[in-house]
C-alpha positions as a Markdown table, in Angstrom:
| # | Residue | x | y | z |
|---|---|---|---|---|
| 1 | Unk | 115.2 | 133.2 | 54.8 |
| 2 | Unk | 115.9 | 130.2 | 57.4 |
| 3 | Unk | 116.1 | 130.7 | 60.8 |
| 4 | Unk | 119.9 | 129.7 | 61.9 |
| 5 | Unk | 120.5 | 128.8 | 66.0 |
| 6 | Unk | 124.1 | 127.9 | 67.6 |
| 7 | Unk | 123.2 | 124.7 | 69.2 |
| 8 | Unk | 126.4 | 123.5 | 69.7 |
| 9 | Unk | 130.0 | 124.7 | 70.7 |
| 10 | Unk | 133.2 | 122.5 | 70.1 |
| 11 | Unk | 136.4 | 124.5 | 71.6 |
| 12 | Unk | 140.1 | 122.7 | 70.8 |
| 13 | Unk | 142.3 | 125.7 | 72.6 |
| 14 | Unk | 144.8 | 126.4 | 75.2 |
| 15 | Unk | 142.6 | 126.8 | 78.0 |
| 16 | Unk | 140.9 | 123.1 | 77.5 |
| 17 | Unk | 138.9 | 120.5 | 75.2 |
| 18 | Unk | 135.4 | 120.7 | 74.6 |
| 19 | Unk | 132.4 | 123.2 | 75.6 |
| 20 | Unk | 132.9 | 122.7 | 79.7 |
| 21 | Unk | 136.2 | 123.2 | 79.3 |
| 22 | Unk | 136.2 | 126.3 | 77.4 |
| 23 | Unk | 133.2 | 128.0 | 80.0 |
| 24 | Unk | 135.1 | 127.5 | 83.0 |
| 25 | Unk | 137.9 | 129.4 | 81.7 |
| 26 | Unk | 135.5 | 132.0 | 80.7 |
| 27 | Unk | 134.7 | 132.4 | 84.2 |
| 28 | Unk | 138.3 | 132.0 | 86.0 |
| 29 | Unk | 140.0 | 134.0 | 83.3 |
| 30 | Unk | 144.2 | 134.1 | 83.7 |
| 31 | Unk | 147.0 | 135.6 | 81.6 |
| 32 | Unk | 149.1 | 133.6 | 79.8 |
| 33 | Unk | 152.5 | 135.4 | 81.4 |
| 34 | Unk | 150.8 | 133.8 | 84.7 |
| 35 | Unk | 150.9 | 130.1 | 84.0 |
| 36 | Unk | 153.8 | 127.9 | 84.2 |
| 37 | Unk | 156.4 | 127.8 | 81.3 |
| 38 | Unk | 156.1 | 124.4 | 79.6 |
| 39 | Unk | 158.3 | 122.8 | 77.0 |
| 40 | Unk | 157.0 | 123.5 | 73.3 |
| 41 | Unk | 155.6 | 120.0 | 72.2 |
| 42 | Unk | 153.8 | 120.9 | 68.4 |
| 43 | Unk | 157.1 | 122.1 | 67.0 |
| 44 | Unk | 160.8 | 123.9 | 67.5 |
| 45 | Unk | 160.2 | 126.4 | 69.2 |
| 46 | Unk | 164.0 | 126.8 | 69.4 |
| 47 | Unk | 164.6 | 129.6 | 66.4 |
| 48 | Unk | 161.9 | 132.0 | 68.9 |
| 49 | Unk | 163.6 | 131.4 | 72.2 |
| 50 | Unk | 162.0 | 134.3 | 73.8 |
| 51 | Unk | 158.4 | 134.0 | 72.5 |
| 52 | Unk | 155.4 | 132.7 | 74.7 |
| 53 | Unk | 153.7 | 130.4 | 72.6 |
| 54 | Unk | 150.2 | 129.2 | 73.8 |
| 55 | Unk | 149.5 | 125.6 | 72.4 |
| 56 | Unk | 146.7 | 122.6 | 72.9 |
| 57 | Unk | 148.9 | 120.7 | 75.4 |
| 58 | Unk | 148.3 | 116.8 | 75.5 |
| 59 | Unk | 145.9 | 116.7 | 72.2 |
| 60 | Unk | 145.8 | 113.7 | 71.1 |
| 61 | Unk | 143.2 | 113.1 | 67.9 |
| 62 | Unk | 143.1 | 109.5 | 68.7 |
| 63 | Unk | 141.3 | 110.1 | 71.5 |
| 64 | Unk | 138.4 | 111.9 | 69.7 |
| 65 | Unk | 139.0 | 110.2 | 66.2 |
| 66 | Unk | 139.9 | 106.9 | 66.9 |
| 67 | Unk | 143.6 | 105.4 | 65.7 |
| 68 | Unk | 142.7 | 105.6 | 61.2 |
| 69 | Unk | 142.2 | 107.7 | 58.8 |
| 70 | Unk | 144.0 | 111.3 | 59.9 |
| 71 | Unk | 148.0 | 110.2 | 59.6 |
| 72 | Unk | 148.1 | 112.7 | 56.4 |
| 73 | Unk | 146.0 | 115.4 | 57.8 |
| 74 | Unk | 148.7 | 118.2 | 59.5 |
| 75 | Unk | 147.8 | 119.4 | 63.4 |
| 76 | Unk | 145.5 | 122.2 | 62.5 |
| 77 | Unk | 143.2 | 119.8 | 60.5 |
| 78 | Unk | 143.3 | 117.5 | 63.4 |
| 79 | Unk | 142.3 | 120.6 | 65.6 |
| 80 | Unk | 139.5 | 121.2 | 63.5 |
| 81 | Unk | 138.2 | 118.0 | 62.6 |
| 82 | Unk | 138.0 | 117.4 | 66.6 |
| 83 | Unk | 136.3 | 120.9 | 67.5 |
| 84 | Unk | 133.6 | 120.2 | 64.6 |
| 85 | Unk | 133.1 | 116.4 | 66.0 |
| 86 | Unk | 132.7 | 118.1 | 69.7 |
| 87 | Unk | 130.6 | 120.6 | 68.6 |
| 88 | Unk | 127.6 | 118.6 | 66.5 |
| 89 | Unk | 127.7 | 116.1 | 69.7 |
| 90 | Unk | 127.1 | 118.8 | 71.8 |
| 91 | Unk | 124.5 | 119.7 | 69.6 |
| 92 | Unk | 123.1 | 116.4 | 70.1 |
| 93 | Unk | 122.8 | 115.8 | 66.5 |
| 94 | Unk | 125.5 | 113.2 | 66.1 |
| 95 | Unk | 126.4 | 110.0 | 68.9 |
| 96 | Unk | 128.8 | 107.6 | 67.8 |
| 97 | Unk | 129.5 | 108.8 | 64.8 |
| 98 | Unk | 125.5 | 109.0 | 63.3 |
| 99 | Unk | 123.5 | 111.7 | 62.7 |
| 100 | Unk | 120.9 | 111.2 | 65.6 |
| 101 | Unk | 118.4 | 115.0 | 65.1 |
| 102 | Unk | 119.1 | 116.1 | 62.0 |
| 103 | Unk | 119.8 | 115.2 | 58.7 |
| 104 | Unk | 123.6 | 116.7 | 57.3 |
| 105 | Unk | 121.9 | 118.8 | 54.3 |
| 106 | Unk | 120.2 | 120.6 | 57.4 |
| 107 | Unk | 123.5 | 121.1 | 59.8 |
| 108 | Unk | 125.8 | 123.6 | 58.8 |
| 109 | Unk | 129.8 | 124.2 | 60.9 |
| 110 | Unk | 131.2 | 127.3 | 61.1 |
| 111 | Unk | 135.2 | 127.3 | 61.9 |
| 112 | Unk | 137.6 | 130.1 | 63.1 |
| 113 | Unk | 141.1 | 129.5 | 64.3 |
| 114 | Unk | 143.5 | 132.7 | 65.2 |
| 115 | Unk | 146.9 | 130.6 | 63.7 |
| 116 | Unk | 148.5 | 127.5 | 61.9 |
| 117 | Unk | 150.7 | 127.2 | 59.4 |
| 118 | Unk | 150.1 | 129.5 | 56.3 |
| 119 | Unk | 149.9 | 126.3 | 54.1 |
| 120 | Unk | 147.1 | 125.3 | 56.5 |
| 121 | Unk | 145.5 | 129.1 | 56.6 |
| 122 | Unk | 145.5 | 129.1 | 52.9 |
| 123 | Unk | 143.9 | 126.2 | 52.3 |
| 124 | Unk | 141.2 | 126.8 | 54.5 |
| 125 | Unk | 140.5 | 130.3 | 53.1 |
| 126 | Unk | 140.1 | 128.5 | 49.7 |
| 127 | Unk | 138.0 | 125.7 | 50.4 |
């Protein structure tokens, strides 16, 4: 059996983008009835008015992924395809887009989100 190591962490969430992002609210942890109320931006939040809905404020996959290439793919794809791209550069095995330490037979990605559409959900659970 292989010897497996985490050598990379690639966070998309409500508490930030990317790995320094994600430890700092790790150590300056806050409730979500404590922040500020903002506007729902990913969808209508309008049929749930009394629901507190935690979201990735501001992403923007161009930013990360350039402007091609991800007009089909729906938000949670776009949330994952980031997170995977932050986590192998944090890993140092890809820069600019090229595997730079390791070839790709010899990186594997793990994924987890906790919601999305159930379209989205489904389809990762099957693939």
């Amino acid at each position: 059996m292989t010897a497996l190591a985490i050598t990379g962490l690639g966070v998309v969430s409500t508490v930030g983008i990317g790995h320094a992002a994600f430890v700092e609210a790790l150590r300056s942890p806050c409730l979500l009835a404590d922040l500020p109320e903002y506007p729902v931006e990913s969808f209508d939040a309008t049929r749930c008015p009394s629901a507190r809905v935690a979201e990735v404020r501001g992403f923007d996959p161009k930013r990360y992924l350039g402007d091609k290439g991800h007009r089909s793919l729906d938000r949670l794809t776009k949330l994952l395809v980031v997170a995977s791209k932050l986590a192998l550069e944090d890993a140092g095995i890809k820069k600019d887009g090229a595997f730079v330490a390791l070839s790709p037979e010899r990186v594997g990605l793990f994924a987890s989100n906790a919601y999305g559409s159930l379209e989205a959900v489904a389809e990762l659970d099957r693939v």
